[in-house]
C-alpha positions, 0 to 999 in steps of 0.5 A, a space after each residue: 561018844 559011848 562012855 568017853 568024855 571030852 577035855 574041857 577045852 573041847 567042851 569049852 570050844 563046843 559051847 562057843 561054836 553053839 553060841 555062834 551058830 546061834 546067833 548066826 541062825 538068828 542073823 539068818 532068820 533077820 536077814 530073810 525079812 529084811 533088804 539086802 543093805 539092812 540085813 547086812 548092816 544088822 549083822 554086827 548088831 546082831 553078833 554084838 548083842 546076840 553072842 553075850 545071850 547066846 553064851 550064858 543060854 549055853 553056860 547057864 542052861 546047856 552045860 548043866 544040861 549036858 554034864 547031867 545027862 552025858 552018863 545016862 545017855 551018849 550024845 546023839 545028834 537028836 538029843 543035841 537038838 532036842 536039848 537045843 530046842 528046850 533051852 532056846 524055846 523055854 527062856 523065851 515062852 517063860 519071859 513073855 508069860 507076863 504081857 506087861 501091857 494093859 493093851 497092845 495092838 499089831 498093825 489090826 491085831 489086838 494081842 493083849 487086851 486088858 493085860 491078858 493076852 488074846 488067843 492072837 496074843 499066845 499064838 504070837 508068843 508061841 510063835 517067838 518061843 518056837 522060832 527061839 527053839 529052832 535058833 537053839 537047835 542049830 546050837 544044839 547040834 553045831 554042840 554035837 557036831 564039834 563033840 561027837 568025835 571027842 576022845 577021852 582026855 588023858 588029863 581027865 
């Protein structure tokens, strides 16, 4: 996509298939840890809640993103993942700054003590952020994949 930019319905179409590429990663991510019965009976709740979050991460930080960098650079499949990463990865680490609990404790590990978080605590957290990037990668590039063939819209 050298210099072309899609009609709004396939962008509009690249930003929901995204979100539910998503959300289905993060079932995926679920369904690993979990039995066979719960896994599957979680797969609503997690489409129900997870797709919502999903579009505004899409509408509110991936569309800005690709309108202000689509004339520096062409869409390209590691651009797509990276840009996936940040906005899936950064909303994360940056709500989970502030631990909110004078102590929190994980089975034997002490995450948050005093209201600061142990060095358990920040791995905990960066853990959360860079699984949240890696559901965003997938987003990412299910984003390109539905846009790298787009031709340029004769109403645009």
């Amino acid at each position: 996509m050298t210099g072309t930019h899609p009609s709004s319905s396939r962008l509009g179409a690249a930003l929901i298939v995204a979100s539910l590429a998503s959300v289905a990663a993060a079932w995926l991510g679920i369904a690993t840890e979990a039995p066979w019965e719960t896994a599957f009976g979680l797969l609503f709740l997690v489409f129900l809640f997870g797709t919502p979050i999903a579009l505004l991460h899409a509408l509110l930080f991936g569309l800005p993103a690709y309108l202000a960098l689509r004339g520096r650079w062409p869409l390209r499949r590691w651009i797509a993942a990276l840009a996936g990463f940040v906005i899936g990865a950064l909303p994360t680490a940056l709500l989970s700054l502030d631990p909110g609990y004078e102590f929190y404790r994980q089975g034997q590990q002490v995450l948050v003590y005093n209201g600061y978080y142990t060095t358990a605590g920040w791995l905990s957290v960066l853990s959360g952020a860079v699984i949240s990037g890696l559901y965003g990668v997938v987003g990412g590039l299910a984003f390109w994949l539905v846009l790298r063939g787009a031709k340029e819209s004769p109403s645009e």
